[in-house]
N, C-alpha and C positions, 0 to 999 in steps of 0.2 A: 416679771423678770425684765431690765432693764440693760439692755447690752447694744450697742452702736457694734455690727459685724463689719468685717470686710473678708469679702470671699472671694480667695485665689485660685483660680483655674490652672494649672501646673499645663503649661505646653504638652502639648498629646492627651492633654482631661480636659471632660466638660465641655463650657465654650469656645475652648483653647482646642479644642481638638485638630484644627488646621494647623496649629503653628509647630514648627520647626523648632529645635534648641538649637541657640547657636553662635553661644558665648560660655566665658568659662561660667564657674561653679561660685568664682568670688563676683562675677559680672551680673550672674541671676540675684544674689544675695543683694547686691548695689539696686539692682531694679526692682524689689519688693521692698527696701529702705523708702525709693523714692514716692510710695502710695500710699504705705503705714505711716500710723499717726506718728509723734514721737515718742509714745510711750504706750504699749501693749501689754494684752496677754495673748500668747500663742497657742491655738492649739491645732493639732495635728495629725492625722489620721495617717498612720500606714507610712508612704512613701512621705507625705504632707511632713512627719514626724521631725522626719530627716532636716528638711527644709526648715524648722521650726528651731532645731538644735543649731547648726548651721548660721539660721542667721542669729540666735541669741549668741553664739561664739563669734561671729562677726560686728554686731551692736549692741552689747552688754548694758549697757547703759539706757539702751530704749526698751526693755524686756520688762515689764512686770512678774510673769512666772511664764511655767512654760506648761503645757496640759499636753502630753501624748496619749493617744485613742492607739490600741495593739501595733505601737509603734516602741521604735530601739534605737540606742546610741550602735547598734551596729547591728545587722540582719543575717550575715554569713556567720557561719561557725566557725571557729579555732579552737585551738588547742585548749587555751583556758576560757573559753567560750561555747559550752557544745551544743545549750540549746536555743538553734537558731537554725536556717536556710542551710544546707549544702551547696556548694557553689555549683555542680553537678544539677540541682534540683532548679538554679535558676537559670542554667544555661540552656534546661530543656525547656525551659518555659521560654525565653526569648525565641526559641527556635521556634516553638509551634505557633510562638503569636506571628512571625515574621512569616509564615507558611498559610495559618486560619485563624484568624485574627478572633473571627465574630463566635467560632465554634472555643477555640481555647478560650474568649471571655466568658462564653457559656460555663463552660469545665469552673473556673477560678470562680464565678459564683456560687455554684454549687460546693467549693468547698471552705467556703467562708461561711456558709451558715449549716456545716455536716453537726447533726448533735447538737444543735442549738433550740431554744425554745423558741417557738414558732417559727420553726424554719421555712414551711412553704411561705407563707405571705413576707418572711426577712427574702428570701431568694427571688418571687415574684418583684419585689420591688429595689430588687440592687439589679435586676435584669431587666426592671423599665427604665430605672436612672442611664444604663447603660445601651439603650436599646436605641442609640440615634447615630447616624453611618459613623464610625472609625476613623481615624483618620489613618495616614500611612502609617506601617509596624515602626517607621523610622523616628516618626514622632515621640514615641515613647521607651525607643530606644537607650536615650542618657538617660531614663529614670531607673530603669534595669541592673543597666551601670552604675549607679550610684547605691544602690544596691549593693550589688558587691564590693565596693570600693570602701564608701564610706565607714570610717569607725572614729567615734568622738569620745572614747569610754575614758582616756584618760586627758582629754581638757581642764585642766584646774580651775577654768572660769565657771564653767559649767556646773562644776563642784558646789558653785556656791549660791545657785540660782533656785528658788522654789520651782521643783520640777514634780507634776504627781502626772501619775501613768492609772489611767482604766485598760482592763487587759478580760477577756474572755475565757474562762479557764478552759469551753473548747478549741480555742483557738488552732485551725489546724495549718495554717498557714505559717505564724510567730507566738509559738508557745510561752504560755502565760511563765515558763520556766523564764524567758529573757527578761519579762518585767519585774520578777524578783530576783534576777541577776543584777539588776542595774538602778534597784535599791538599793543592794550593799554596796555598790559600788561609788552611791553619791549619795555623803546623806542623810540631804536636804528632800530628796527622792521618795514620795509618798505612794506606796502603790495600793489601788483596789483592784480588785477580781470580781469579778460578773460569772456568777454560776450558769449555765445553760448558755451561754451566749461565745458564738465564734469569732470571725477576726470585722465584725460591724455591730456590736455590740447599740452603738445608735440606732440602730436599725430594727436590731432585735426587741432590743430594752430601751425606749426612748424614754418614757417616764425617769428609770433609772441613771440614765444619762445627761438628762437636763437636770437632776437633782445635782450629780456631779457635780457639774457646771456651775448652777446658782452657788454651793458649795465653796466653792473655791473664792467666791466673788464674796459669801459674807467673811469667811477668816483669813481672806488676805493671802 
């Protein structure tokens, strides 16, 4: 496999864990323009997803396709949208991370790999990825928000971008229901499903997932 990476630490992830957000949403999107080559493929894990949609609606033209990992053009539910986050279920989550940070990341791994195939050593190792100090609950606070906020489900750019979604069918986090909501919804929208696997499917099924991957890069 032959792929040139660039790997983005999202403010309050990672090695980014110290930084602060503290520009708009079009200002983040300007500063990830200015590192990426001029021509990609995105892909995007979870919150990353957003980021991935986001900036191919902001530079269409530097996007080769887009790959979201049990990620959505939108995470909260409405009306004609129901399976997805309750706004309710994210407002309790901001709260207990802003409260215990290290104990609610504990919780949120464990239910990213509930019903999944091989879930202790998936859960042992999304809680060693995570197992280095925090940084303030504030840090990760705009991601939250964006969260609830964000919904790109009727961008007509986006419409017309190769976009394929891996999704977990235990996903308990962002049900495998939102990734085939947002097939119909666009579509150039390819979606697979990962049997036994929850909302880190890389993790769980790595084989599986690099297959994905090479995938996308033989048919374009």
């Amino acid at each position: 496999m032959q792929h040139r990476v660039w790997c983005i630490d999202l403010p309050g992830h990672g090695y980014s864990h110290a930084m602060r957000w503290d520009c708009s949403i079009e200002r983040g999107i300007q500063l990830l323009a200015e590192v990426l080559p001029s021509t990609a493929s995105l892909l995007g894990w979870s919150l990353g997803g957003l980021w991935a949609l986001l900036y191919a609606q902001q530079y269409p033209d530097r996007v080769a396709r887009v790959m979201l990992v049990s990620s959505a053009p939108r995470f909260t539910v409405a009306q004609d949208w129901p399976h997805a986050m309750t706004p309710a279920a994210l407002r309790d989550f901001s709260r207990q991370f802003a409260q215990a940070p290290e104990q609610t990341l504990k919780k949120f791994c464990s239910l990213q790999t509930v019903n999944s195939e091989g879930a202790k050593p998936a859960l042992s190792a999304l809680r060693k990825a995570l197992s280095g100090p925090p940084g303030p609950s504030g840090d990760i606070a705009w991601g939250l928000d964006w969260l609830a906020q964000v919904d790109v489900r009727t961008d007509a750019g986006l419409s017309q971008l190769h976009i394929d979604l891996l999704h977990g069918e235990e996903d308990r986090v962002l049900p495998v229901e939102t990734a085939e909501a947002t097939g119909r919804i666009w579509p150039h929208a390819r979606v697979e499903r990962v049997a036994r696997a929850g909302h880190a499917p890389f993790v769980s099924h790595p084989a599986r997932f690099l297959k994905w991957v090479e995938e996308r890069k033989i048919h374009g």
